[in-house]
Gaussian input, Z-matrix of N, CA and C with variables (Angstrom, degrees):
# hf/3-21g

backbone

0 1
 N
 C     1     B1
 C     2     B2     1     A1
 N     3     B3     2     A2     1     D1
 C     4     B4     3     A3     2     D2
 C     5     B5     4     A4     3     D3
 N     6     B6     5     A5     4     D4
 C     7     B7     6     A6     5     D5
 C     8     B8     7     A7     6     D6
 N     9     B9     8     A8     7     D7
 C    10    B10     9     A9     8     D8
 C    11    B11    10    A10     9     D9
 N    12    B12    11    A11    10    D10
 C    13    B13    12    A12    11    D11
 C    14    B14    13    A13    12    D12
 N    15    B15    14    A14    13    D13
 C    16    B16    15    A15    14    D14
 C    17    B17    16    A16    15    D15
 N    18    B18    17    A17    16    D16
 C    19    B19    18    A18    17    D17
 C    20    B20    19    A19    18    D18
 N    21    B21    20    A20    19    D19
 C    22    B22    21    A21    20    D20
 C    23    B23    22    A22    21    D21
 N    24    B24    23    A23    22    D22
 C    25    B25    24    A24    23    D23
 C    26    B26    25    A25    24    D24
 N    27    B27    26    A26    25    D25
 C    28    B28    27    A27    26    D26
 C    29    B29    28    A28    27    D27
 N    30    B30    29    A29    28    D28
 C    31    B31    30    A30    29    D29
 C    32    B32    31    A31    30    D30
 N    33    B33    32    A32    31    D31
 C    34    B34    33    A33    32    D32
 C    35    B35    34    A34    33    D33
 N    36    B36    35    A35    34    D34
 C    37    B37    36    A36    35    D35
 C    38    B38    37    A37    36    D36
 N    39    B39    38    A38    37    D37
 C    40    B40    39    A39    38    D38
 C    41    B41    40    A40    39    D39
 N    42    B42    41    A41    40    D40
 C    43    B43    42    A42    41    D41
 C    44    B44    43    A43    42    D42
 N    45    B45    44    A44    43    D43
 C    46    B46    45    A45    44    D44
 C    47    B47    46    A46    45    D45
 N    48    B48    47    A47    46    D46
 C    49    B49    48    A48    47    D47
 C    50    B50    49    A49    48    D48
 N    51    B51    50    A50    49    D49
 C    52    B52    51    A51    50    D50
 C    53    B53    52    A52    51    D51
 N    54    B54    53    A53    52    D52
 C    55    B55    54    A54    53    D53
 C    56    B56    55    A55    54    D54
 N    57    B57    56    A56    55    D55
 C    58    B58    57    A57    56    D56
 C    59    B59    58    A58    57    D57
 N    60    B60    59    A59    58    D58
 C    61    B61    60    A60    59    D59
 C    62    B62    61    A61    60    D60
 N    63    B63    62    A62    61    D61
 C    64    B64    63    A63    62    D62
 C    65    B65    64    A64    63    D63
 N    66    B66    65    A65    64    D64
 C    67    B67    66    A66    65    D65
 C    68    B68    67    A67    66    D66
 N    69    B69    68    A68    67    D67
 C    70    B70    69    A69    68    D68
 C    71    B71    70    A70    69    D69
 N    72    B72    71    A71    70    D70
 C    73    B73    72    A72    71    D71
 C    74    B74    73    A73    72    D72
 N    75    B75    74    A74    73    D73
 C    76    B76    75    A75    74    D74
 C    77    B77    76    A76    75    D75
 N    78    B78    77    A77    76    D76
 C    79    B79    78    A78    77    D77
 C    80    B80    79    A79    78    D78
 N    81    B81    80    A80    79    D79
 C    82    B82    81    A81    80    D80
 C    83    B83    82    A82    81    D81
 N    84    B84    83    A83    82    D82
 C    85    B85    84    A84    83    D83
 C    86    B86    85    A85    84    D84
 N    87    B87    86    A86    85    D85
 C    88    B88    87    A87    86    D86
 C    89    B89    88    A88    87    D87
 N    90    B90    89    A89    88    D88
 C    91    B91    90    A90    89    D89
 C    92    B92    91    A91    90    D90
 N    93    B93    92    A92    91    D91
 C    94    B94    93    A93    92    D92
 C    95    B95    94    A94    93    D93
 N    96    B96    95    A95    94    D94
 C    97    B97    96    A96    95    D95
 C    98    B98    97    A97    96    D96
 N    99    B99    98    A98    97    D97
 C   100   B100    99    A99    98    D98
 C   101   B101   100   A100    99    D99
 N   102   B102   101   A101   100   D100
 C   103   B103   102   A102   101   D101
 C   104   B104   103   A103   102   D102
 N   105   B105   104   A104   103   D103
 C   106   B106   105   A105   104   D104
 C   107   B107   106   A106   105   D105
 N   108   B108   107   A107   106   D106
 C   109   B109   108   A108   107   D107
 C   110   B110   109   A109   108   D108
 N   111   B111   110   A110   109   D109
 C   112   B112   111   A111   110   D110
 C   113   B113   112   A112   111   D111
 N   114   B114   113   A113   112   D112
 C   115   B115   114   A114   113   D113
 C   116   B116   115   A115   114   D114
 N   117   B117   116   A116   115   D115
 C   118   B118   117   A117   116   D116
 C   119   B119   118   A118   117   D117
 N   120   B120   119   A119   118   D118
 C   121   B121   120   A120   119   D119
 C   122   B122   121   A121   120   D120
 N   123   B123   122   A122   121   D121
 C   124   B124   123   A123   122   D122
 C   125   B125   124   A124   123   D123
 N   126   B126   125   A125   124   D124
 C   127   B127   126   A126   125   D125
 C   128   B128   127   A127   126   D126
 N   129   B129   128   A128   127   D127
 C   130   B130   129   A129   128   D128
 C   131   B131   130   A130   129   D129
 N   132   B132   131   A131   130   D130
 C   133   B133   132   A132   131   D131
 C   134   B134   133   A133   132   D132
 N   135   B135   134   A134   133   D133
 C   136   B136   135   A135   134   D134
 C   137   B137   136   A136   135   D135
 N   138   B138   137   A137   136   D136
 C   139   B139   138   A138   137   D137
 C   140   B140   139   A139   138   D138
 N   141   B141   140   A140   139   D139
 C   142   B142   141   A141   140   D140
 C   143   B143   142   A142   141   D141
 N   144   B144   143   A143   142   D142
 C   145   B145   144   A144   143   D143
 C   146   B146   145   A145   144   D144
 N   147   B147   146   A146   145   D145
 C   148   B148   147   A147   146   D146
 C   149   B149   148   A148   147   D147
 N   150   B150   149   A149   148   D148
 C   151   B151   150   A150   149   D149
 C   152   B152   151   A151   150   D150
 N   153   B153   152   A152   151   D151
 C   154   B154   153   A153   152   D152
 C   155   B155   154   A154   153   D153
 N   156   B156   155   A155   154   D154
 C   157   B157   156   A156   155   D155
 C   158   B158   157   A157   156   D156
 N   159   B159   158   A158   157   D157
 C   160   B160   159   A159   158   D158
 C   161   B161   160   A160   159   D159
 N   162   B162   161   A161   160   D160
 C   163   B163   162   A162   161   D161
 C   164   B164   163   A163   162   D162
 N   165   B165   164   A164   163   D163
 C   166   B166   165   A165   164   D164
 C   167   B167   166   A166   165   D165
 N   168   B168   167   A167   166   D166
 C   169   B169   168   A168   167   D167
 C   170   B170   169   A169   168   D168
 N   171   B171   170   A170   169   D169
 C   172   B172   171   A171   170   D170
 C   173   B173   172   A172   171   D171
 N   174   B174   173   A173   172   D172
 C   175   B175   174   A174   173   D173
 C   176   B176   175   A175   174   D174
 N   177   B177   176   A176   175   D175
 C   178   B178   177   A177   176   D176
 C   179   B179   178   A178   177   D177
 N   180   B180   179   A179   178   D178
 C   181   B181   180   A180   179   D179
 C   182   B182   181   A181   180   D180
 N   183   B183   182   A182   181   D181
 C   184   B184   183   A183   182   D182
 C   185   B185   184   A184   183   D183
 N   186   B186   185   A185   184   D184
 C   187   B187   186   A186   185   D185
 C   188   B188   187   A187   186   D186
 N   189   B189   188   A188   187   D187
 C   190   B190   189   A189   188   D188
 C   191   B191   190   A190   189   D189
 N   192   B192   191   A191   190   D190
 C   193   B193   192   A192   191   D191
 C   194   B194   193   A193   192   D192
 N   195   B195   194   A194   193   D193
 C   196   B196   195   A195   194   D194
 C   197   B197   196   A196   195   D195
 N   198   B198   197   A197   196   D196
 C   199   B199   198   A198   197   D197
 C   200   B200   199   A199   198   D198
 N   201   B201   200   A200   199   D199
 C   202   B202   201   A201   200   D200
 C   203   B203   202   A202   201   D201
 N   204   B204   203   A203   202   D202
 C   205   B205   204   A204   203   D203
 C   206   B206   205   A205   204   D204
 N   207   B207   206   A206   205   D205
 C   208   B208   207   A207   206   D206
 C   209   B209   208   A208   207   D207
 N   210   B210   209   A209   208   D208
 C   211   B211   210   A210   209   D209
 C   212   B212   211   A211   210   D210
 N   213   B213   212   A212   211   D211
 C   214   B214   213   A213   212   D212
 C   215   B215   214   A214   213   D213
 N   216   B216   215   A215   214   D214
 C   217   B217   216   A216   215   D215
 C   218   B218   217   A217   216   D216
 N   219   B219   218   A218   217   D217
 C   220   B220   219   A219   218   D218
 C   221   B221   220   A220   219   D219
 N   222   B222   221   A221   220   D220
 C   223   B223   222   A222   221   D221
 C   224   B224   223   A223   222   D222
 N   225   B225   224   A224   223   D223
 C   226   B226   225   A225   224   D224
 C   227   B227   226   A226   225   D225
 N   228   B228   227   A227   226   D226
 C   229   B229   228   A228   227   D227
 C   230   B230   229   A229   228   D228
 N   231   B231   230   A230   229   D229
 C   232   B232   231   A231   230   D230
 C   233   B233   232   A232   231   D231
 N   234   B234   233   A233   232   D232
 C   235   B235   234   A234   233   D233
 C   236   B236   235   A235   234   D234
 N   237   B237   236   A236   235   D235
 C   238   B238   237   A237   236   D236
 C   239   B239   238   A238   237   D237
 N   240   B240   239   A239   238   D238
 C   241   B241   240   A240   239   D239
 C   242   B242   241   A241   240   D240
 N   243   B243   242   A242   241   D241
 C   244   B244   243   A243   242   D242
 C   245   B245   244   A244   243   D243
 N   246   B246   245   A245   244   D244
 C   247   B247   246   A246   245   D245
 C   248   B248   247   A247   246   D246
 N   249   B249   248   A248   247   D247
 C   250   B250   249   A249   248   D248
 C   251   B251   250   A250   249   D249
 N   252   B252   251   A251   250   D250
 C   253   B253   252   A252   251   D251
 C   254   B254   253   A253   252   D252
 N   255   B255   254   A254   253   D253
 C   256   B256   255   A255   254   D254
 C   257   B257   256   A256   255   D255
 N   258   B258   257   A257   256   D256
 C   259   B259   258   A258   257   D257
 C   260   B260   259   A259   258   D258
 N   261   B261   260   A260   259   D259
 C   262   B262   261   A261   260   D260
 C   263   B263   262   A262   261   D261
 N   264   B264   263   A263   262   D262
 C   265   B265   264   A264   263   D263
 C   266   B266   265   A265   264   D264
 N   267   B267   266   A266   265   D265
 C   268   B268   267   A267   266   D266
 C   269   B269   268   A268   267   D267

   B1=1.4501
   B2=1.5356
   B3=1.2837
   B4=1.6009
   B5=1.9799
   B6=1.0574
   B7=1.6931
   B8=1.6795
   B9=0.7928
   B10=1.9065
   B11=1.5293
   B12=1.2947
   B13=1.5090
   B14=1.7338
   B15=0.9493
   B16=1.2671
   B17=1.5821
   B18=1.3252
   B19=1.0734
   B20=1.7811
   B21=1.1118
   B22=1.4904
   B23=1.2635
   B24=1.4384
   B25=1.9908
   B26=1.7833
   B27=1.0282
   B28=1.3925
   B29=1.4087
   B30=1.2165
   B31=1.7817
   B32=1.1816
   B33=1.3597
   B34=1.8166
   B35=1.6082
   B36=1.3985
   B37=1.2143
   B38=1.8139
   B39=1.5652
   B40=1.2317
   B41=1.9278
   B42=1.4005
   B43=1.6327
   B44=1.2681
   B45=1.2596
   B46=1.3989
   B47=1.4679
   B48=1.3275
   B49=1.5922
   B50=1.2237
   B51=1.8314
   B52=1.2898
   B53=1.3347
   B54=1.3150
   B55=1.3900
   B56=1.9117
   B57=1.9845
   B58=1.4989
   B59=1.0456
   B60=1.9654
   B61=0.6930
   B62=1.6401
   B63=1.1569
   B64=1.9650
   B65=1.8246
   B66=0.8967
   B67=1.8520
   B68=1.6967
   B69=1.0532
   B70=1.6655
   B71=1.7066
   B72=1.1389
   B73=1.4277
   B74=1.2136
   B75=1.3313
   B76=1.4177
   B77=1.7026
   B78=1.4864
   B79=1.4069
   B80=1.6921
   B81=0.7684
   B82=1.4932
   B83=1.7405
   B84=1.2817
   B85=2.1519
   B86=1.7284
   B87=1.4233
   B88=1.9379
   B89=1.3589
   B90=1.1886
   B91=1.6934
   B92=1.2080
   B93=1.6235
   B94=1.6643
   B95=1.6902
   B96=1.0330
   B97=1.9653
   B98=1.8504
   B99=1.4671
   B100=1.3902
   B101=1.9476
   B102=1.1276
   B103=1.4332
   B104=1.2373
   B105=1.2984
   B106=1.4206
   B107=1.3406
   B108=1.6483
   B109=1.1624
   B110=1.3206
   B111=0.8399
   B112=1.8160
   B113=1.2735
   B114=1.6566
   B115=1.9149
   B116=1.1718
   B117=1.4678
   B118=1.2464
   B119=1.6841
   B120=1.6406
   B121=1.6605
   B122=1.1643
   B123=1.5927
   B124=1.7665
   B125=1.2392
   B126=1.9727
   B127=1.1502
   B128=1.9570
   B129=1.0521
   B130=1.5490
   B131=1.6348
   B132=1.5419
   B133=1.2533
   B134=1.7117
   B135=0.9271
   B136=2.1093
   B137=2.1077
   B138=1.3266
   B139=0.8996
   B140=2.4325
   B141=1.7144
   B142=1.9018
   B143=2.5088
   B144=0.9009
   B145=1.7957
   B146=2.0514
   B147=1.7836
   B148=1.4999
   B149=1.9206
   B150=1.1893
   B151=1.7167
   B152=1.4447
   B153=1.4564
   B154=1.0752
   B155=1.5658
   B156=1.3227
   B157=1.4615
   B158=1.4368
   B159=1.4765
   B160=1.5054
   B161=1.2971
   B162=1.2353
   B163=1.3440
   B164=2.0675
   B165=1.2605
   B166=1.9292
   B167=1.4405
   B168=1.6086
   B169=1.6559
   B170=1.7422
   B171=1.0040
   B172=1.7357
   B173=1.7670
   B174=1.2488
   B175=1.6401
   B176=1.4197
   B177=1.7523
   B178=1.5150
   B179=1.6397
   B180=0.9677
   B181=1.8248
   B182=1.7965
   B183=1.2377
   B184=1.3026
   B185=1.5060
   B186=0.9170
   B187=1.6726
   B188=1.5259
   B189=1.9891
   B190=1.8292
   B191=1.8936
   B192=1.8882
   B193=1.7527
   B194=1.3877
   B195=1.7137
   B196=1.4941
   B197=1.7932
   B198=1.1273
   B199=1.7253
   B200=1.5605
   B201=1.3324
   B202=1.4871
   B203=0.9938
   B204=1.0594
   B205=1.9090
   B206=1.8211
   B207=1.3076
   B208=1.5805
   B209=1.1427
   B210=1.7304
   B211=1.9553
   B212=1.4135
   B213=1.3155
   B214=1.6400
   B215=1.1352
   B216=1.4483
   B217=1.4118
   B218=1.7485
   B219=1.5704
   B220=1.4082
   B221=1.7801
   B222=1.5631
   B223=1.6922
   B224=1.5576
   B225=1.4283
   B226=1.8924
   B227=1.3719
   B228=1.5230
   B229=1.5015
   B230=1.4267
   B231=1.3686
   B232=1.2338
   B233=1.3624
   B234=1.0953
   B235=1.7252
   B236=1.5515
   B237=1.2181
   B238=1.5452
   B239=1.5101
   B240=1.2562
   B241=1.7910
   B242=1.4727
   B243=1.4695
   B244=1.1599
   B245=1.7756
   B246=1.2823
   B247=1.1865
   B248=1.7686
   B249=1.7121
   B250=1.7561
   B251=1.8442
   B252=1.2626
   B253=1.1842
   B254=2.0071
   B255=1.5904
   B256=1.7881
   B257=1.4952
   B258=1.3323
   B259=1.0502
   B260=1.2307
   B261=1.8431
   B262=1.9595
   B263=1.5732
   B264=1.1632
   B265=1.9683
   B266=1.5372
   B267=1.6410
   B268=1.6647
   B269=1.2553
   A1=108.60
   A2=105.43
   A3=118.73
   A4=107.52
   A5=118.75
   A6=111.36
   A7=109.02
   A8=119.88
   A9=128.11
   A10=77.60
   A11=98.32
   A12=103.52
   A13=103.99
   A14=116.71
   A15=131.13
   A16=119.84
   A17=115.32
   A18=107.63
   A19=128.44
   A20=118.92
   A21=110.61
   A22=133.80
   A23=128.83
   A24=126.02
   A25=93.46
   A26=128.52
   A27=103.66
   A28=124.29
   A29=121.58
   A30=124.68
   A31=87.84
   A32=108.45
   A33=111.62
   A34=99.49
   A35=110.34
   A36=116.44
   A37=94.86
   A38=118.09
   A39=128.98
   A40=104.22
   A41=117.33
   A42=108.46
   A43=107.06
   A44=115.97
   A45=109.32
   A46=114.06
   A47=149.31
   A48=143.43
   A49=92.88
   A50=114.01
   A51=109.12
   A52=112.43
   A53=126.52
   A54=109.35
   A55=92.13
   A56=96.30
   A57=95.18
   A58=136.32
   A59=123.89
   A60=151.79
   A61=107.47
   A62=101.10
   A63=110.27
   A64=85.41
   A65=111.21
   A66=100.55
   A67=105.69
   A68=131.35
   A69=122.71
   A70=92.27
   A71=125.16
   A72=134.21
   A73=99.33
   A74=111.37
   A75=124.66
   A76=119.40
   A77=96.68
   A78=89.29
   A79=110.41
   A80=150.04
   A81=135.01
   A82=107.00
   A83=82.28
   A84=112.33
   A85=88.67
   A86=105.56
   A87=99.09
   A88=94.07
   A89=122.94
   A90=126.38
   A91=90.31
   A92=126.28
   A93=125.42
   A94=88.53
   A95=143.36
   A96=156.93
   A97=72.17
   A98=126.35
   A99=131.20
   A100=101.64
   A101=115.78
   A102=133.93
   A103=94.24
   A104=135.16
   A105=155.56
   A106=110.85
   A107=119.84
   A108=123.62
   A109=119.47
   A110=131.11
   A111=151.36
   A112=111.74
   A113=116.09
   A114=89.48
   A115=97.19
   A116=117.29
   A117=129.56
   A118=88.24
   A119=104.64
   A120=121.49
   A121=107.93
   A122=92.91
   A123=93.89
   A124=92.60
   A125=114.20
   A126=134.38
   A127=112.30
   A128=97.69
   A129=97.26
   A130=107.85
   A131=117.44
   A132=107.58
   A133=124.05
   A134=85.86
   A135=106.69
   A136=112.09
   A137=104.92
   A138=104.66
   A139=114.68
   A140=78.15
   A141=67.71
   A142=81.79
   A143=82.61
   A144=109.54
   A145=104.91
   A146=94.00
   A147=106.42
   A148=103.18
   A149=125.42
   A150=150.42
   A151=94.39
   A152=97.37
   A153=139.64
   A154=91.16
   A155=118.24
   A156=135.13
   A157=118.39
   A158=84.86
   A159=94.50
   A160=138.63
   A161=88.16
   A162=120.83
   A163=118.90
   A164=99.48
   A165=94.75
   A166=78.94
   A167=145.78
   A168=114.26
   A169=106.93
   A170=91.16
   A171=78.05
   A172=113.14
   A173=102.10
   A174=107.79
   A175=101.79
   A176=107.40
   A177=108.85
   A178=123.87
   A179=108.15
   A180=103.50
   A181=90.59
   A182=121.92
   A183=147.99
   A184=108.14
   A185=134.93
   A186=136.59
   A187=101.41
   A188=109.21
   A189=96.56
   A190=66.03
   A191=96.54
   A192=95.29
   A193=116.21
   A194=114.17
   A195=111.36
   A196=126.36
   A197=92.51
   A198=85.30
   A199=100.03
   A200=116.31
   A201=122.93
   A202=111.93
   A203=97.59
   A204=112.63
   A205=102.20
   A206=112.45
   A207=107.42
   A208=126.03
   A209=116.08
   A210=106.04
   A211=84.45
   A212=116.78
   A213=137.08
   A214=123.89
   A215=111.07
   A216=124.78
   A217=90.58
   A218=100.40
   A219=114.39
   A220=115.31
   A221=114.59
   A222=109.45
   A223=81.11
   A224=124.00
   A225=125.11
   A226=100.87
   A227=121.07
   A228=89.10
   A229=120.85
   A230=117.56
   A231=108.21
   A232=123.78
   A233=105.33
   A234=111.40
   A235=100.53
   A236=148.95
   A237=156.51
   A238=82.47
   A239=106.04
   A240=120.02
   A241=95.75
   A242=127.72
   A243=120.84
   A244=102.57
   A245=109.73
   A246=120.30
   A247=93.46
   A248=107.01
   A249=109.11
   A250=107.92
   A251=96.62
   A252=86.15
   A253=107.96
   A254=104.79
   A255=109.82
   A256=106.97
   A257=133.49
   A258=142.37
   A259=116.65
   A260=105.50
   A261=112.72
   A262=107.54
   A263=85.50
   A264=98.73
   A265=94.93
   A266=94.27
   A267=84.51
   A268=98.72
   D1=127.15
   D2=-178.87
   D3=-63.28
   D4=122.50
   D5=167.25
   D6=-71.02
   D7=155.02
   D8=-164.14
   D9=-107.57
   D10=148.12
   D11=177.63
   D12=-123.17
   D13=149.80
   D14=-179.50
   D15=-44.08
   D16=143.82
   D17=172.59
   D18=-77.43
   D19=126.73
   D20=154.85
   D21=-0.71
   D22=98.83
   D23=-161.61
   D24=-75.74
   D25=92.66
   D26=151.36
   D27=-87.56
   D28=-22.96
   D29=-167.09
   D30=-107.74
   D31=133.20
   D32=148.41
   D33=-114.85
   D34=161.70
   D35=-173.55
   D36=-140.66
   D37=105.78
   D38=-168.03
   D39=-96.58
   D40=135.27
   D41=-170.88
   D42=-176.84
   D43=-141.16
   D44=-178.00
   D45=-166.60
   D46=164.48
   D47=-172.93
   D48=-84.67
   D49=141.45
   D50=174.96
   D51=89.93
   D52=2.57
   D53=-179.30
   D54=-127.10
   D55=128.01
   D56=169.49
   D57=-33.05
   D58=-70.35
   D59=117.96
   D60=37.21
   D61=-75.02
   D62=-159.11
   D63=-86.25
   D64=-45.28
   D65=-176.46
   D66=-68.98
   D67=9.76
   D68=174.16
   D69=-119.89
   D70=-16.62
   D71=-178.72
   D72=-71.00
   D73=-70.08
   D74=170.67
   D75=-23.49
   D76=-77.59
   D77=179.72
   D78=-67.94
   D79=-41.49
   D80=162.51
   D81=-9.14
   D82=-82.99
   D83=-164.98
   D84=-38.56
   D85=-44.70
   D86=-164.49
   D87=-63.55
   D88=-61.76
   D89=-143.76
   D90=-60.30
   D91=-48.57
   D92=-159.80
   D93=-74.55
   D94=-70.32
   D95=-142.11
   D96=-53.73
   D97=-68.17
   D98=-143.61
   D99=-71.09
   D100=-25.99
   D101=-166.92
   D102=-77.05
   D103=-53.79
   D104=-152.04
   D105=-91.26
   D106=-47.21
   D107=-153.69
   D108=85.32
   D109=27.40
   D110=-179.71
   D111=-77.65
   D112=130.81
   D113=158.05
   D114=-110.27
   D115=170.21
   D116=-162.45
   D117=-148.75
   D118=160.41
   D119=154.04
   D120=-150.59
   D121=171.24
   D122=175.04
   D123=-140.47
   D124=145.93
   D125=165.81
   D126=-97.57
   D127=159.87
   D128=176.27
   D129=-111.69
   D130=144.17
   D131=172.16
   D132=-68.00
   D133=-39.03
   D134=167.56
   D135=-43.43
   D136=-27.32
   D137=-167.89
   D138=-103.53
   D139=-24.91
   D140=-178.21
   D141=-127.65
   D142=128.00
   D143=165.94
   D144=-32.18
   D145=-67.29
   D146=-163.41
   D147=-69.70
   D148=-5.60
   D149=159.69
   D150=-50.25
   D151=-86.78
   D152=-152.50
   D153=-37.91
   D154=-66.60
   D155=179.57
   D156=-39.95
   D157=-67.21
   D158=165.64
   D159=-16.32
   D160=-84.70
   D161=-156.84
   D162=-100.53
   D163=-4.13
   D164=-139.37
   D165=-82.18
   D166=14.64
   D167=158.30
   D168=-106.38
   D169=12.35
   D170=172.93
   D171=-140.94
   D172=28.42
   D173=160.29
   D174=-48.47
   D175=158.87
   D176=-33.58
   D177=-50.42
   D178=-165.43
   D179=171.06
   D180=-151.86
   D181=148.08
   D182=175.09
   D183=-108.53
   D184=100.75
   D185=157.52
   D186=-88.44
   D187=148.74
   D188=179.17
   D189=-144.70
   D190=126.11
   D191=175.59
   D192=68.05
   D193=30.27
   D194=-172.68
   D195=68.40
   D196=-6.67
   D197=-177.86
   D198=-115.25
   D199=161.76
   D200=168.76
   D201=-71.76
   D202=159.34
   D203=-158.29
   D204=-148.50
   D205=-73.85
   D206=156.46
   D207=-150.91
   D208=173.63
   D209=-162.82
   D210=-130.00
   D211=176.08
   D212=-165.44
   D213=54.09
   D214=-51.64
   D215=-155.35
   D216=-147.92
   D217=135.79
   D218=166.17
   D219=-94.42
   D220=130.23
   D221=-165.16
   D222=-105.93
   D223=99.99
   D224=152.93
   D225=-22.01
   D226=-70.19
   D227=-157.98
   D228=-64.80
   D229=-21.46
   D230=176.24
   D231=-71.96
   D232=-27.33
   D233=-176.21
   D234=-92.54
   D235=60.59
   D236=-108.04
   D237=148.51
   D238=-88.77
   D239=-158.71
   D240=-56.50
   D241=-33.18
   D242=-154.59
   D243=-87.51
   D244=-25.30
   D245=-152.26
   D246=-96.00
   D247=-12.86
   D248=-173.28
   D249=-80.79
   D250=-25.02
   D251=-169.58
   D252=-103.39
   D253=149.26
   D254=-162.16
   D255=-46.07
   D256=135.81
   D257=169.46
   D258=-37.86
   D259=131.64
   D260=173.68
   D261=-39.16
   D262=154.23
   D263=160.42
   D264=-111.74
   D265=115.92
   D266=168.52
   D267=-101.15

């Protein structure tokens, strides 16, 4: 039996437990990543320091290919459009 190998991360979705915000993000990123065939993850700011820094006034944050893409609020169609065209070369 063949092991299925993972999909391709293009979206990360950076946030934290407990925050609205990242749980409506969340389901966005899934429904679109699962629609698409996308893989996606999410990091928490609580969990890595240089996040934390980063990022902790504009949770959630959306990266698509490592780069930001959008903060607060995830827009489907954009993350759709973003997700149509072949992944950055970083």
């Amino acid at each position: 039996m063949d092991a299925v190998q993972p999909l391709p991360v293009r979206v990360t979705l950076i946030g934290r437990p407990g925050c609205h915000l990242c749980d409506t993000a969340r389901e966005t990123i899934e429904r679109v990543s699962a629609e698409l065939g996308v893989g996606w993850q999410e990091c928490s700011i609580d969990d890595d320091a240089q996040l934390r820094e980063e990022w902790a006034e504009q949770i959630p944050v959306t990266l698509v290919d490592g780069r930001q893409h959008d903060y607060w609020r995830v827009d489907e169609t954009r993350l759709r459009a973003a997700l149509a065209a072949p992944p950055a070369v970083r």
